[in-house]
C-alpha positions as CSV (number, residue, x, y, z in Angstrom):
1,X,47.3,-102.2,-125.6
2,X,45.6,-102.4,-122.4
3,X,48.6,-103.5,-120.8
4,X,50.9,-100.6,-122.2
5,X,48.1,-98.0,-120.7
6,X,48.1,-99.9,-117.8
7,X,51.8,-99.8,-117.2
8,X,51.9,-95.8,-118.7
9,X,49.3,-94.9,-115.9
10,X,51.2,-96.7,-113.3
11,X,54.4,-95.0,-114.0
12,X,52.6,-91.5,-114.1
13,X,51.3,-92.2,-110.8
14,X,54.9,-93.5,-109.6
15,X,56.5,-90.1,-110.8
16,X,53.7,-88.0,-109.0
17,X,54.5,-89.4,-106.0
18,X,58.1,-89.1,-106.3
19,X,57.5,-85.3,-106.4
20,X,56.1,-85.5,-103.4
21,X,58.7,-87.1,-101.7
22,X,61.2,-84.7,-103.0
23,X,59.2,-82.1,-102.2
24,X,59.3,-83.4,-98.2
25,X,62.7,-84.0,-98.3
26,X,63.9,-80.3,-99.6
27,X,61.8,-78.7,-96.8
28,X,64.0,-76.8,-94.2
29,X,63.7,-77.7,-91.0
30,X,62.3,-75.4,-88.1
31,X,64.3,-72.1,-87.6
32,X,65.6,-72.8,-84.2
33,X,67.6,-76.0,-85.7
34,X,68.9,-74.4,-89.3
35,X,69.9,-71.5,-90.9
36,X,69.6,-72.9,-93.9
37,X,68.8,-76.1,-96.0
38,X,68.4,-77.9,-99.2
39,X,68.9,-80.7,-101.4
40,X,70.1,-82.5,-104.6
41,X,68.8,-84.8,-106.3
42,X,69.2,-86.5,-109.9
43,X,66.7,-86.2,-110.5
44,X,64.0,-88.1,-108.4
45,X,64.3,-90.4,-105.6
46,X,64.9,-93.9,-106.7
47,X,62.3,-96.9,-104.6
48,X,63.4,-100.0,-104.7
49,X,60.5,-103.1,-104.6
50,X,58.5,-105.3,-107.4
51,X,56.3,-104.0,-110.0
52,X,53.9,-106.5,-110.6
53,X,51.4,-106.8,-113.5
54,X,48.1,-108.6,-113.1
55,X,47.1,-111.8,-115.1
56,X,44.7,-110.0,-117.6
57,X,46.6,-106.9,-117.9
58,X,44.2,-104.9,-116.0
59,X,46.5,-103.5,-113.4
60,X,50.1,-103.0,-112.0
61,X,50.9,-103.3,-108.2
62,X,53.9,-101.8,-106.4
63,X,55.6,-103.8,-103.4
64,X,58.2,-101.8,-101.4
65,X,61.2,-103.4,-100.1
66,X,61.2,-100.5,-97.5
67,X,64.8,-99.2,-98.8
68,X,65.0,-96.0,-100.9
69,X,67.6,-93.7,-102.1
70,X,67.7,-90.5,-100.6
71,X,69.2,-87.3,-102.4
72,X,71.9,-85.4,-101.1
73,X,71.0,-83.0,-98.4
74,X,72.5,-80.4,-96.6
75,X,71.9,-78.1,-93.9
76,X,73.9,-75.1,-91.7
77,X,72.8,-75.5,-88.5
78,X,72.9,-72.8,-85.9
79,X,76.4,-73.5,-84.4
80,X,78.1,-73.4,-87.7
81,X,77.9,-76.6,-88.1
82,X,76.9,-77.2,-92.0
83,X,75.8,-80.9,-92.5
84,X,75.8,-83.0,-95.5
85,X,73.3,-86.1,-96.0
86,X,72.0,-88.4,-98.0
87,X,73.4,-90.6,-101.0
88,X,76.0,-89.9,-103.7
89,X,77.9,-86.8,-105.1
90,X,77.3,-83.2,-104.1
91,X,75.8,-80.9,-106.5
92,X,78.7,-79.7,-109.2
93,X,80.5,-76.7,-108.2
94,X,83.4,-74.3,-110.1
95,X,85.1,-71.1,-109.7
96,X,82.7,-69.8,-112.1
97,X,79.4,-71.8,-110.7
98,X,79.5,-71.1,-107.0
99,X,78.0,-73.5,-104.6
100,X,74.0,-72.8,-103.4
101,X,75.3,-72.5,-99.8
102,X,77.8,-69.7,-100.9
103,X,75.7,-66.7,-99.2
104,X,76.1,-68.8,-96.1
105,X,80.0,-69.4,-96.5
106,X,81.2,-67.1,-93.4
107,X,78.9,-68.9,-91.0
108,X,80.3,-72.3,-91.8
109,X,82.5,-73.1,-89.0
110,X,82.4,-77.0,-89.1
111,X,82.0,-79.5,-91.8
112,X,80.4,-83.1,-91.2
113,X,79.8,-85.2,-94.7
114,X,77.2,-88.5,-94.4
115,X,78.6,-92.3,-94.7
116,X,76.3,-92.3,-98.0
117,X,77.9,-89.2,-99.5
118,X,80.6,-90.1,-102.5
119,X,82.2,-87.3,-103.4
120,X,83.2,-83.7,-102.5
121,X,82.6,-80.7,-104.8
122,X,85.2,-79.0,-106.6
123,X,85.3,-75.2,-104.9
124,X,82.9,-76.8,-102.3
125,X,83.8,-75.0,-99.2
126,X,86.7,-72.8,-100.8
127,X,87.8,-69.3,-98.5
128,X,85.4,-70.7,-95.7
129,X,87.9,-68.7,-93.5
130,X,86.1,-69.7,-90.6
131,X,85.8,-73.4,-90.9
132,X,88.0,-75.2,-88.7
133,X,87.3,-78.9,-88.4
134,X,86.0,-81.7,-91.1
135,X,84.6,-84.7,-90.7
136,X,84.5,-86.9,-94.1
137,X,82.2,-89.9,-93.8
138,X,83.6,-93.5,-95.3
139,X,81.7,-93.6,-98.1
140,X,83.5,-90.6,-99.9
141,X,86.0,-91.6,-102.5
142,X,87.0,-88.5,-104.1
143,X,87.6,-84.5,-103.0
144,X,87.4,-82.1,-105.7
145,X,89.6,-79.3,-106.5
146,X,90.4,-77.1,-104.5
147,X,87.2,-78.3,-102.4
148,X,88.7,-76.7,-99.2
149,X,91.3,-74.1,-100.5
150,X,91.8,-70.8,-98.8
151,X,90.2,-72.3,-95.3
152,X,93.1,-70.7,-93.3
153,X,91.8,-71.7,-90.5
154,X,91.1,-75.2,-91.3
155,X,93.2,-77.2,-89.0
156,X,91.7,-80.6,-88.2
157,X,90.7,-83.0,-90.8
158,X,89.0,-86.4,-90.7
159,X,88.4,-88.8,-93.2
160,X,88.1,-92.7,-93.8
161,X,90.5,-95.1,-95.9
162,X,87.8,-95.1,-99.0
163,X,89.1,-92.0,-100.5
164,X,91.4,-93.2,-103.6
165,X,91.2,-89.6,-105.6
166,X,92.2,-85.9,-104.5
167,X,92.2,-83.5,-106.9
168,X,94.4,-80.6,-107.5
169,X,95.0,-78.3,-104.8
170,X,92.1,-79.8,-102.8
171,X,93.4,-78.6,-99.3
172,X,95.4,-75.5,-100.6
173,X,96.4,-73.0,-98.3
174,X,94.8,-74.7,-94.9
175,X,96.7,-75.0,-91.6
176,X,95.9,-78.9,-92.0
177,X,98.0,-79.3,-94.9
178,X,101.0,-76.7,-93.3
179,X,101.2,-79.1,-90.0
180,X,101.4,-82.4,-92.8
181,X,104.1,-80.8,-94.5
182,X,106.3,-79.8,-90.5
183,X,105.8,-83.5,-89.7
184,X,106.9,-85.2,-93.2
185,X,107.7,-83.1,-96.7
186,X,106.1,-85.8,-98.0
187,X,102.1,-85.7,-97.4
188,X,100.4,-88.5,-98.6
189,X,96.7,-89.7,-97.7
190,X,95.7,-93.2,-97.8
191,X,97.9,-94.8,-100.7
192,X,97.9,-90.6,-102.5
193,X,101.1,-88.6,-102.6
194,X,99.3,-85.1,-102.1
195,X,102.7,-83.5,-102.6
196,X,106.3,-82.9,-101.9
197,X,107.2,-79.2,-102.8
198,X,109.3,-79.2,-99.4
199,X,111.3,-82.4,-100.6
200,X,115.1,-81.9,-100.5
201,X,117.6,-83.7,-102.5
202,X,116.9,-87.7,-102.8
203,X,113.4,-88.6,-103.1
204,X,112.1,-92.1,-102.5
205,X,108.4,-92.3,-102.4
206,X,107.0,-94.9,-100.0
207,X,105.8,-98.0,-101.3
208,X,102.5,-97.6,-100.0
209,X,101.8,-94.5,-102.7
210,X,100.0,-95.9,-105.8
211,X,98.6,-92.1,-107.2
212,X,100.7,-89.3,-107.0
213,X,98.6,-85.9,-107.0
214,X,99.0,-83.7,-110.4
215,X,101.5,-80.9,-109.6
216,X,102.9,-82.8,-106.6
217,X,106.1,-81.5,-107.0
218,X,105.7,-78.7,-109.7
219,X,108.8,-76.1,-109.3
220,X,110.4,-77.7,-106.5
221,X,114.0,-77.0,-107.4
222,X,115.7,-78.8,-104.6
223,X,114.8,-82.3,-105.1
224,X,117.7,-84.1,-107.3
225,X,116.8,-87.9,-107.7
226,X,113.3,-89.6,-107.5
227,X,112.4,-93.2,-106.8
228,X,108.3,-94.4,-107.9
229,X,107.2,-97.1,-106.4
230,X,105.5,-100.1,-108.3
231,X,102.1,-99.9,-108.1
232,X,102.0,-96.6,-109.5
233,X,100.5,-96.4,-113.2
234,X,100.3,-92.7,-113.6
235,X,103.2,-89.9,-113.5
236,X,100.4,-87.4,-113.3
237,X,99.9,-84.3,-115.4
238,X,102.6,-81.5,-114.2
239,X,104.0,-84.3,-111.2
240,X,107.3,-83.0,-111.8
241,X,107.4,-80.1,-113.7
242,X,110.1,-77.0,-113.4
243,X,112.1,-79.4,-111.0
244,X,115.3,-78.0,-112.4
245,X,117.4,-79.9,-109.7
246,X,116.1,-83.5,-110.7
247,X,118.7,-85.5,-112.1
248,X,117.4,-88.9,-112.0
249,X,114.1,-90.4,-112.3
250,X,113.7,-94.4,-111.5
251,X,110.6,-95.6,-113.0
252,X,108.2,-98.4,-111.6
253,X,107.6,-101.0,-114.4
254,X,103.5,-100.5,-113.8
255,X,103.3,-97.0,-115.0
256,X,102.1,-97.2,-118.5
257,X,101.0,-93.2,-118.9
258,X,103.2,-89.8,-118.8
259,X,100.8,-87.5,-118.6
260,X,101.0,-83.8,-120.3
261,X,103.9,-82.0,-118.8
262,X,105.2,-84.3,-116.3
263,X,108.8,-84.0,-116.6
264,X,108.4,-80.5,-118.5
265,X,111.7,-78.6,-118.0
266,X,113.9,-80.7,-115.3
267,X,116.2,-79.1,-117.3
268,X,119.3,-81.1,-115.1
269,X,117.9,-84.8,-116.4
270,X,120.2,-86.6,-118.3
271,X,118.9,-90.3,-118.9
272,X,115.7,-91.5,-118.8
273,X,114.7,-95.4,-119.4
274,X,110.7,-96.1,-119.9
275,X,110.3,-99.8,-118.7
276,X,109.7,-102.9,-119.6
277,X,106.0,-103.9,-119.0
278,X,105.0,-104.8,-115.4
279,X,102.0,-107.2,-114.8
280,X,99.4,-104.6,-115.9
281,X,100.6,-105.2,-119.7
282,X,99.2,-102.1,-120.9
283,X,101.1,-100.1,-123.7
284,X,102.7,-97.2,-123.0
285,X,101.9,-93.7,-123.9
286,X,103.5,-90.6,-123.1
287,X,101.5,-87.2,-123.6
288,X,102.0,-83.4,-125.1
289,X,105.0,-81.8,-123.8
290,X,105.7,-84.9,-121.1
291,X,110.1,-84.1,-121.2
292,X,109.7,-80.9,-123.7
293,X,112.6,-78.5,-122.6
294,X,114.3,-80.9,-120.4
295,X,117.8,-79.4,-122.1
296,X,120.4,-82.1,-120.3
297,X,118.3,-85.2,-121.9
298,X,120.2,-87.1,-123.8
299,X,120.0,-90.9,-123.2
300,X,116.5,-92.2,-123.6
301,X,116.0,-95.9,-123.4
302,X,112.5,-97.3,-124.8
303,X,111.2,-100.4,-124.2
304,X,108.7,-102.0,-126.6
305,X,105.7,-101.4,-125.3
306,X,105.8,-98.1,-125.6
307,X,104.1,-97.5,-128.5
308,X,101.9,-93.9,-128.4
309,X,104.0,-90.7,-128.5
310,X,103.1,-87.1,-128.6
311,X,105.2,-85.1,-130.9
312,X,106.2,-82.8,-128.3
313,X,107.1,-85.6,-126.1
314,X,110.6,-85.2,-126.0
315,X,110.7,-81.6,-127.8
316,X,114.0,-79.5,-126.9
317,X,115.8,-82.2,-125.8
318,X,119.0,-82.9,-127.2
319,X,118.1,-86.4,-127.4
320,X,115.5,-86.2,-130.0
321,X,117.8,-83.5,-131.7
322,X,121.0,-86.5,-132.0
323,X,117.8,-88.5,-133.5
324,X,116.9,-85.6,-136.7
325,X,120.6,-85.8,-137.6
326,X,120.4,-89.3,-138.6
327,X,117.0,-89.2,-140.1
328,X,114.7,-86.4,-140.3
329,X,111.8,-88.9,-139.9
330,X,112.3,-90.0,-136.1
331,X,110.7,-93.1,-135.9
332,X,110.5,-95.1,-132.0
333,X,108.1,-98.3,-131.6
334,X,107.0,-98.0,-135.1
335,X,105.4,-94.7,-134.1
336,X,106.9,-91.3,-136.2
337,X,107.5,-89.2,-133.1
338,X,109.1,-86.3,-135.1
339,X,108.7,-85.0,-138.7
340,X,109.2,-81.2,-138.5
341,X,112.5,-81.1,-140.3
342,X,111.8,-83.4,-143.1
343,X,112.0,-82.1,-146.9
344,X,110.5,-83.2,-150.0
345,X,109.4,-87.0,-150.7
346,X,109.2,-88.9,-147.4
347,X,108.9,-92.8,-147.3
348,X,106.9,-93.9,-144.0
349,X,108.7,-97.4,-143.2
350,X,106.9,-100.8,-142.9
351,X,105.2,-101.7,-139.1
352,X,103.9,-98.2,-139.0
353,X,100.0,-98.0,-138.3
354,X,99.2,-94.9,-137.4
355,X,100.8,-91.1,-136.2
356,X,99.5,-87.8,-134.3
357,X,97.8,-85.4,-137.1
358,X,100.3,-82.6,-135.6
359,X,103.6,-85.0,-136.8
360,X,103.0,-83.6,-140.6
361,X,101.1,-80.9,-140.1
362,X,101.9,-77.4,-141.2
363,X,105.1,-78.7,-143.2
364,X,105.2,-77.3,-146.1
365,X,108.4,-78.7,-147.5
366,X,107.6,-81.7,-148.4
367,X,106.3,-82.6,-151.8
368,X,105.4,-86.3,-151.3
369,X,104.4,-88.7,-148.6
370,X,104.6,-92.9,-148.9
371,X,102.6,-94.8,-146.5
372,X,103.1,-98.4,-146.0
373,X,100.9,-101.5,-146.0
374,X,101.0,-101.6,-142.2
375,X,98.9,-98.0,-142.2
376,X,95.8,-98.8,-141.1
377,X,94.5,-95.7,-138.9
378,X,91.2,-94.1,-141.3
379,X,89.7,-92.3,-138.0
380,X,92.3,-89.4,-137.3
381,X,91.5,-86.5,-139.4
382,X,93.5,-84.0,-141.4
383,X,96.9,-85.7,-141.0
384,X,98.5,-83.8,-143.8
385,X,96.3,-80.1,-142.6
386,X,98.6,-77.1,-143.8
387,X,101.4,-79.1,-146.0
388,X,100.9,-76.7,-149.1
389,X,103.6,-78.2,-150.7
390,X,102.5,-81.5,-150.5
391,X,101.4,-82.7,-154.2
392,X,101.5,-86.5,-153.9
393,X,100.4,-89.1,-151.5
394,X,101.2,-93.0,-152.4
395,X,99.1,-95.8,-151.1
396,X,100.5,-98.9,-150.5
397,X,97.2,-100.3,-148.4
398,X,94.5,-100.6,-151.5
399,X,92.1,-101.0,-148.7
400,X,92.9,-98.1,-147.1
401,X,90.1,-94.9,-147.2
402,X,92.6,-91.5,-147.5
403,X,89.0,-89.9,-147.1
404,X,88.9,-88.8,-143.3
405,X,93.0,-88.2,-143.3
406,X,92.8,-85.6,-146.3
407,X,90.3,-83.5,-144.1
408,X,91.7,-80.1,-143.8
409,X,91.5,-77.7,-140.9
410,X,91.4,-74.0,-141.8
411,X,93.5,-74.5,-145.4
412,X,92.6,-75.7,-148.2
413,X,91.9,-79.6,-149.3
414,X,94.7,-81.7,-150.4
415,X,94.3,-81.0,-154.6
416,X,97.5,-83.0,-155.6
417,X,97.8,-87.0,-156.9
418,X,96.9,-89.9,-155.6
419,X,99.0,-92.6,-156.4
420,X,97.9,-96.8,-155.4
421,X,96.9,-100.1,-157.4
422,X,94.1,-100.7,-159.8
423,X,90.8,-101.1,-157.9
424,X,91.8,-99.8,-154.7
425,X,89.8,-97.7,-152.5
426,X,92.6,-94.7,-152.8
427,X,91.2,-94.6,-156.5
428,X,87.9,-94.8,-155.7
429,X,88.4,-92.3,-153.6
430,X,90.0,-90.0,-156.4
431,X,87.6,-90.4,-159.1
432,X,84.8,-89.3,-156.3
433,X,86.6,-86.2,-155.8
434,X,88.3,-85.6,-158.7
435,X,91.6,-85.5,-157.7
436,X,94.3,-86.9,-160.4
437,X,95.7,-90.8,-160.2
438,X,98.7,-92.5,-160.5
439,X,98.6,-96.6,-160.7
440,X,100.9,-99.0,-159.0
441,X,99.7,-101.7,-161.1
442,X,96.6,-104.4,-160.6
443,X,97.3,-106.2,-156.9
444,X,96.5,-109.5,-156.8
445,X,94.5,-110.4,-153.6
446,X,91.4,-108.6,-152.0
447,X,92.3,-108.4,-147.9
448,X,95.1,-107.5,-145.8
449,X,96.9,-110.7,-145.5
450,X,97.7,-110.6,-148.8
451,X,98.9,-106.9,-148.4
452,X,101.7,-108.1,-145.7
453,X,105.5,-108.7,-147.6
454,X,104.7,-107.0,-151.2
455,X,107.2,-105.1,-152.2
456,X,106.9,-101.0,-151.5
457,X,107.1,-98.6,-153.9
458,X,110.8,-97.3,-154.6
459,X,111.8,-93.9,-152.4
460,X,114.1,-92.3,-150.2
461,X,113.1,-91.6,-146.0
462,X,112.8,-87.7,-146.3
């Protein structure tokens, strides 16, 4: 006990002091120097030394290795100059949460971030019309959107090799990024493609590029063929989007994720082949609406590690419309990528684990649904949310627990029959709720092993 009040104490007086050092440390400095000052911490300045206890409890001793951690400070000096110091990010900023220094924004004239400063704020220094130069210190790794937007005048920019992350829009609008785009359509910084909305016709990106900036080339219409680089895991949310003109698109095997939108509308791609795994090895996903609308795509060539779809991947594309005519059930990687046209009972095939709760939902034409042994996913909630027809649901898995998948959203719960063997969880879970039940029969074997190569029950895909 003594040694727990010793320790509380200690720490009390630790914590006192603090305050006192932040209290120094958000002090503005003598008019003549600064027009204005202050600081950000998170939220108290971290010593680093030994906390000792003594043998018999009776006290704790502090030893200072004479380093501390110092929080982010800033100050507008009387040239215009506005300073940043200290260690790790500046404070958050938004359109809709301006930054503290905003009264001061038409006397900024000159920006100069610390070595120990990581990241710029999002809206930071946006419509500082009269700031001209930056300096970015080598400790900064990221710039936040549309950090420096609307500085017209912003023409010279500085910054070290450490920054691997720009955000949208970051430098929107500056004369900076106008005299990168007169010297190469292509502006890149460090190993990021910031954008290429002044491309023209073929478009290889250098090998040097590993990111390539969301919206990089959203709506430029005069670019016809791009080439990505290995190296490059990301096509970024919007990359390509309303590129109308695009007519080829050459992968790198190392991306593994289409982000929302990518490829939205290129409505003159024809073919599209996702790759084979590079030496990353990470499956592949591609995101809401990644080729929706792209009208001219009609060869699509999956490889097999691909296995995590949205169902508007590939929406309006005549692709996945060749796809419905041979089976309403569209079916890619053992992932159900489409389901919207399907009709009454619907058989989910063998090697399917899991699908998006939008693949189903809302159909209310079928009647009955079939999932296979292989369905294992109990996490993603109201899988079959507004089929009002449906009035069956067959379980092959009697390990399986239907209870988070028959959540509803905004409709009512499913009421209909729930049909699996003796003993299984799916009956369990239909006597708890009252819901009516079917049998398959009595399954012989209590764990998924023994699930594997039974035979499924007798049905028809959609």
């Amino acid at each position: 006990m003594n040694k727990l009040m010793a320790i509380a104490a200690f720490c009390a007086a630790l914590l006192i002091g603090s305050g006192s050092v932040l209290a120094a440390a958000a002090e503005p400095l003598s008019e003549d120097v600064a027009e204005s000052s202050g600081s950000y911490y998170d939220p108290v300045v971290v010593k680093s030394g030994s906390l000792l206890l003594s043998e018999d409890g009776s006290s704790l001793s502090f030893t200072d290795s004479g380093s501390s951690l110092e929080p982010v400070s800033w100050e507008l000096l009387s040239d215009g100059t506005f300073q940043v110091t200290g260690n790790g990010d500046m404070p958050y900023v938004s359109e809709y949460s301006p930054a503290p220094w905003q009264e001061d924004a038409a006397k900024i004239k000159k920006v100069v971030i610390g070595d120990a400063v990581t990241s710029i704020s999002g809206y930071g220094f946006a419509n500082c019309t009269n700031l001209t130069e930056v300096q970015i210190g080598d400790g900064v790794t990221s710039i936040g959107e549309s950090a420096f937007a609307g500085c017209t005048n912003l023409a010279v920019i500085k910054m070290g090799s450490s920054i691997n992350k720009i955000y949208r829009d970051a430098f929107k609008d500056t004369a900076w990024l106008e005299h990168q785009r007169q010297e190469n359509p292509l502006v890149c910084v460090n190993s990021i493609l910031l954008e290429g909305t002044g491309c023209k016709g073929d478009v290889v990106i250098p090998d040097s590029v590993n990111t390539i900036q969301a919206f990089a080339f959203e709506g430029n219409t005069a670019i016809t063929s791009v080439v990505i680089p290995e190296g490059v895991t990301e096509i970024t949310e919007s990359a390509f989007e309303g590129c109308t003109g695009l007519k080829s698109v050459t992968l790198p095997k190392s991306a593994y994720d289409i982000q929302d939108r990518a490829f939205y509308g290129c409505t003159a791609l024809t073919a599209i082949t996702l790759p084979e795994k590079g030496e990353n090895g990470y499956p592949g996903s591609v995101r809401t609406s990644a080729f929706e609308a792209c009208s001219s795509l009609a060869t699509v060539e999956i490889a097999g590690r691909w296995t995590s779809f949205n169902p508007s991947a590939f929406r309006d594309t005549p692709w996945l419309a060749k796809l419905r005519e041979e089976n309403p059930l569209v079916v890619v990687n053992n992932v159900i990528l489409d389901a919207s046209t399907c009709k009454g009972d619907v058989v989910v095939p063998e090697g399917v684990r899991s699908f998006d709760n939008s693949v189903f939902g809302g159909n209310t034409e079928i009647t009955s649904v079939s999932l296979p042994r292989t369905f294992t996913n109990e996490r993603t909630p109201a899988l079959f949310s507004g089929c009002t027809g449906l009035s069956k649901i067959i379980f092959q898995n009697p390990l399986f627990n239907p209870e988070m998948m028959l959540i509803s959203y905004g409709g009512p719960s499913f009421s209909g029959t729930i049909v699996s063997y003796d003993g299984s969880v799916a009956k369990q879970y239909a006597e708890s709720k009252g819901l009516a039940f079917e049998s398959l029969g009595v399954f012989v074997g209590g764990n998924y092993n023994n699930i594997i190569g039974r035979p499924s029950v007798s049905g028809r895909q959609c």
